[in-house]
N, C-alpha and C positions, 0 to 999 in steps of 0.2 A: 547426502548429508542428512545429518539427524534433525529432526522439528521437534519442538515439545510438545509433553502432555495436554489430550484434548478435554478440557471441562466435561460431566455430561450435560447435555440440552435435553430439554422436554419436550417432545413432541407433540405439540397442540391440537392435532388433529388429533390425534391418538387418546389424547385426555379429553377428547369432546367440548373443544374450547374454536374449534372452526379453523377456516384457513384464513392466514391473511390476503388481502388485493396482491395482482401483478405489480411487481415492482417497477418503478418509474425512477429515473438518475438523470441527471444533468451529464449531460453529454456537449463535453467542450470544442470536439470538433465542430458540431451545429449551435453549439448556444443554448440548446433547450433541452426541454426532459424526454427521454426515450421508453418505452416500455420493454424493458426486455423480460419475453416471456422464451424461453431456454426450449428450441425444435424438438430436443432429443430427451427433453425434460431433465438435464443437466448442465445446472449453468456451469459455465468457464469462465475464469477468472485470473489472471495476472497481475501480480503486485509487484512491483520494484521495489525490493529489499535492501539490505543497508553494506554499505563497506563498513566492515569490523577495525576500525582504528580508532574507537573511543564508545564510550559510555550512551545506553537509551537516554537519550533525553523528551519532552516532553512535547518537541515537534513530532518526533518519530510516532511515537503513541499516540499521537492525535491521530497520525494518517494508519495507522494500522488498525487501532478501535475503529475509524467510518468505517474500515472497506469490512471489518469483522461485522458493522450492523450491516450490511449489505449479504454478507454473506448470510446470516441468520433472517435476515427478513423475504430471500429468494426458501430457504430453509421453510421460516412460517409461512409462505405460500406454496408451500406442499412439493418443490423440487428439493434433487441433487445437488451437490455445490462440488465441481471441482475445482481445486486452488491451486496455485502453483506458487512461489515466490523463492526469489532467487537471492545468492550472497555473494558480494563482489569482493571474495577473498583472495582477489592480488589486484591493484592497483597502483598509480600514482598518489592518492594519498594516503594510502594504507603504509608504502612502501617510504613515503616519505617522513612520517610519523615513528617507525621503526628506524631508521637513521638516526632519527633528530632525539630519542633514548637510549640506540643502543641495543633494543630489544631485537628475540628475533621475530620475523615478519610472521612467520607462519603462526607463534605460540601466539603472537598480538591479536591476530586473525581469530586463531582458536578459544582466546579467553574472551573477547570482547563480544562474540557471535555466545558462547554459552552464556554472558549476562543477561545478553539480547530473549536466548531463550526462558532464562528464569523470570523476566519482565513482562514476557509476552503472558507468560503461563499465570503469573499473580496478577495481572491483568481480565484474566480469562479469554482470551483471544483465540478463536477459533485455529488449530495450527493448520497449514498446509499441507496438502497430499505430497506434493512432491516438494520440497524443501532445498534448493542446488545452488550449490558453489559454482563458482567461475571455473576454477583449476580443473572441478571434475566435468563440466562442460565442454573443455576444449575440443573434444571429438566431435562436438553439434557446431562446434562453432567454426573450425575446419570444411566440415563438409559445408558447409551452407555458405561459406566462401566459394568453395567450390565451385556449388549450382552459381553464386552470383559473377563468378568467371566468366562463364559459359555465356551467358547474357552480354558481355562484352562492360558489367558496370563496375569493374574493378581494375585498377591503374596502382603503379609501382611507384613510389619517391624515395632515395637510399633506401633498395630494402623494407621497407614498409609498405602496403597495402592501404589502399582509400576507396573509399566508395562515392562514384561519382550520383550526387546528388539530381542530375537533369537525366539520370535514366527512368526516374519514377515521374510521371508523368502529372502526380497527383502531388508531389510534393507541395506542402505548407498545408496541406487540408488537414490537419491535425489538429494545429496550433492557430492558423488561421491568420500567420504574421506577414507582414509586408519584407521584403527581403531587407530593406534596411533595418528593422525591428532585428531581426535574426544573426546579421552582421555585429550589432551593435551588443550584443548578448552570448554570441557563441565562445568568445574568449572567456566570458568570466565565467564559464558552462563548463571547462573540459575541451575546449577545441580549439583550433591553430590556424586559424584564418590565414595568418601572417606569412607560415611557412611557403618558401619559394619551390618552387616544381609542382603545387598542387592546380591543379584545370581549373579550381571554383576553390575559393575560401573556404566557403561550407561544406565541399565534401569532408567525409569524417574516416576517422579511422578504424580498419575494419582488423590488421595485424601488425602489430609491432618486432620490429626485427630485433635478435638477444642484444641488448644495452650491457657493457661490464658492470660486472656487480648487482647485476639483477636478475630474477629471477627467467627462465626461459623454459620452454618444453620442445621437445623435435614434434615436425609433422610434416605433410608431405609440403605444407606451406614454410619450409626453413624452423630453425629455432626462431621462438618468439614467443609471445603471450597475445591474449584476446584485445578489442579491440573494446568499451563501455558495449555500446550502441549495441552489436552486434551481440554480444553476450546474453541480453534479454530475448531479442529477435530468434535468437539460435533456441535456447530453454522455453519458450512460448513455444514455435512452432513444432519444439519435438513431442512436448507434453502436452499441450491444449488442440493442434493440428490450427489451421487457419478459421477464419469466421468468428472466435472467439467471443465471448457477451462482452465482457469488459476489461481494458487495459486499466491499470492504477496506479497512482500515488501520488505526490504531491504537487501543487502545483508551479512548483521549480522545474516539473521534469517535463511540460508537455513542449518548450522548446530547447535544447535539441534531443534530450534522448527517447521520447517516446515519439516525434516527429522521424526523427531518423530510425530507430528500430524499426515500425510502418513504412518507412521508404523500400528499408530493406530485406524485409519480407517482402512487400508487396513484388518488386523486382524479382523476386528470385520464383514465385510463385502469382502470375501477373495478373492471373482469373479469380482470386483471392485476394476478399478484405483481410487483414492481421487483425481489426477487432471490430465490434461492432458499433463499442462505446469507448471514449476514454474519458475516465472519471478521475478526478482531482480533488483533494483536501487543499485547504486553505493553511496559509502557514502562522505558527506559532511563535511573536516573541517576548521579551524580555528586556527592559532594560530601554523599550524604543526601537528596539533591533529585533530582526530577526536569530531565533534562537540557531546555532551555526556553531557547528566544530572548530572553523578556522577560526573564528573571533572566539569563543569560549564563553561566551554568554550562554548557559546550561542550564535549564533544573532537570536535574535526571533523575528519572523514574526510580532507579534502585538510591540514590539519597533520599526519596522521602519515606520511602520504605524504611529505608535504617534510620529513619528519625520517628517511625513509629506509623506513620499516615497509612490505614485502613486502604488498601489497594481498590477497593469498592468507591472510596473515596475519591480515588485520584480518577478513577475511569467515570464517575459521574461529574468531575468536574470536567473531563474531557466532555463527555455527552452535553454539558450544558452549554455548550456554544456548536451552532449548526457548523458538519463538518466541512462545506465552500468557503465559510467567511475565515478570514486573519483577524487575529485577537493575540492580545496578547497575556502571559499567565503575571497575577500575582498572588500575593497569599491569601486575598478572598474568593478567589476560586477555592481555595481550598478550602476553607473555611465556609462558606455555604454548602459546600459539598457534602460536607462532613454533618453538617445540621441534617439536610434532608436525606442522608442513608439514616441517622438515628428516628427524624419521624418514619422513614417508610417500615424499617424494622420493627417500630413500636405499633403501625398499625398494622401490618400481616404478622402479627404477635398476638392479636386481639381474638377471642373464638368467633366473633362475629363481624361482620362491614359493614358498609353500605354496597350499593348494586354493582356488581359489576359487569353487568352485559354491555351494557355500553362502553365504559371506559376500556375494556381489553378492545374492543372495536374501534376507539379513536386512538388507542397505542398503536395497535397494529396499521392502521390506517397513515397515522401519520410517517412513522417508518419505510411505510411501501411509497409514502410520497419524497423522495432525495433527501430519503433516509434522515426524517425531519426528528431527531432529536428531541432539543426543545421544547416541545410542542409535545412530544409523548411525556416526557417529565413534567411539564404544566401539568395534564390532566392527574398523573398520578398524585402528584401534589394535591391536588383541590379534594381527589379523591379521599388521601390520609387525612386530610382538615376537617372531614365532613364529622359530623355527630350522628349519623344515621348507622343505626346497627342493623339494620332488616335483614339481612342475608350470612348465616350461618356459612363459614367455612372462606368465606369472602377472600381474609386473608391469604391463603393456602391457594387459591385461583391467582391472586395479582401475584405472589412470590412465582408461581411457575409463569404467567406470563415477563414480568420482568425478564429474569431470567434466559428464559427464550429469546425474546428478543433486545433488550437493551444487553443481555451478559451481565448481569449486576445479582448476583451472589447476597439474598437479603436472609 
């Protein structure tokens, strides 16, 4: 599948502006911040991508700008970044969304993933190496049933496949939840507790058997479609191999789907961690609520675009709230936002600044520290306010750090 246009980045080593610290992330399996510094000098990276059955909104964007500063702050500390992110173009709410208009599933898929693309891109969002849909994954996600056969952790209920949860010996170390937490949460997740012939509530589904009217593909596993879980698990392991630096995305996903994609790799390859980190954005909303396709409490990114909002804007109002905490958007997000892209412009517009040796060292600093945001727009802030012109070119150094690491286009 196709990703879109990559911004260029400036290379700050290369412009003799230094490297940033090791990167450090809150790592929610432990609770605490990790250093991941990349063996092979190329970080791996996994994002959980979006089902295409409606418009970016401005959760989405929040959790895709963090892991984009993550990727550029591994970037300003002198590695590789490979990324992977995947698109869950066949599912139960994709396919139930195309019923409920009419439409067909696959154009819904196709239009709603290309808006996906032109938002990430006005955004400036680092794209993905390998970019993959579900449909065209089913081979990965086949075989690696397969190997998890072999293991003895896979079980039949009508025709369907489950993955029994008590073959991974580490199960819940992900998310760190009490089984009653996870009971109490797997149904409004995507998963069937309820259903009768399953060994454990919690195991999850790994293949679905052809349903009328729905989409199916042959494999040596019967017609059928992919399973969530297994979907990520299968596109991680073929793309990134095991050990991985960091799983990602929001924090709705660390119980059940990234707890179980980890189950199931782990199983099928048992001498291997699936990541080293799993890192979580904090969720966005609206209204009191969490912003949610099902409910339709929205601000999506390509409305404030078509109402005119400076895309510089909207991703600095994203940066201005740390990517772990929940917040919710109103119009003064935007509206502050908006003020300080016009001071930062009007002061790297100036032929001269004040110093910046320092403050590219506490940008970059605070970045490498879980991707402190914030904290690096504070100091740029104080910076534009200051009255000191002593250093010629001033401007022209903060516009390329920006850049580099916040993605902010001044």
């Amino acid at each position: 599948m196709r990703a879109w246009s990559a911004p260029d980045v400036p290379d700050l080593g290369a412009l003799g502006l230094g490297r940033a610290p090791e990167v450090r992330v809150h790592d929610s399996a432990t609770g605490g911040l990790v250093e991941l510094v990349p063996p092979s000098g190329v970080a791996r990276m996994y994002v959980c991508g979006i089902t295409p059955y409606d418009a970016t909104h401005l959760g989405h964007a929040a959790t895709y700008v963090a892991f984009d500063l993550l990727n550029r702050a591994w970037r300003s500390a002198g590695h590789g970044v490979r990324y992977v992110q995947n698109v869950t173009d066949v599912d139960d709410p994709l396919l139930e969304r195309a019923n409920a208009t009419g439409e067909d599933w696959v154009e819904l898929a196709e239009r709603e993933t290309e808006l996906f693309r032109t938002d990430m891109e006005a955004l400036r969002v680092l794209p993905p190496k390998a970019y993959v849909g579900a449909v065209e994954a089913i081979p990965l996600v086949v075989d690696m049933i397969a190997d998890l056969q072999k293991t003895g952790a896979v079980y039949e209920v009508d025709g369907d496949l489950y993955f029994s949860v008590e073959a991974d010996p580490t199960f819940g170390s992900v998310s760190g939840w009490s089984r009653e937490q996870m009971l109490k949460i797997f149904a409004e997740r995507g998963g069937d507790p309820d259903r009768p012939g399953k060994r454990d509530p919690l195991d999850c589904l790994l293949w679905q058997a052809e349903r009328p009217g729905e989409p199916a593909w042959d494999s040596a596993l019967g017609r059928g479609r992919p399973g969530w879980h297994i979907e990520c698990s299968a596109i991680a392991r073929d793309h990134l191999g095991g050990g991985f630096e960091v799983q990602g995305g929001g924090s709705d996903l660390v119980f059940p789907h990234h707890e179980m994609s980890a189950a199931e790799s782990q199983v099928a390859e048992p001498d291997v961690r699936f990541a080293r980190a799993y890192v979580h954005a904090g969720m966005v909303a609206l209204d009191g609520e969490k912003m949610s396709k099902s409910k339709g409490n929205l601000e999506l990114v390509s409305r404030l675009r078509g109402e005119g909002v400076d895309p510089m804007a909207i991703r600095l109002a994203l940066l201005g709230h740390h990517y772990r905490s929940d917040w919710e958007w109103t119009d003064g997000d935007r509206v502050r936002a908006e003020a300080l892209l016009s001071v930062l412009r009007r002061a790297v517009s100036a032929p001269a600044g004040p110093p910046t040796t320092a403050v590219v060292e506490a940008v970059l600093g605070a970045l490498a520290t879980d991707l402190d945001a914030p904290a690096a727009l504070a100091v740029l802030a104080e910076w534009a306010s200051s009255d000191d012109m002593s250093e010629p070119g001033a401007g022209a150094t903060i516009k390329r750090v920006v850049d580099a690491a916040l993605g902010v286009a001044l």
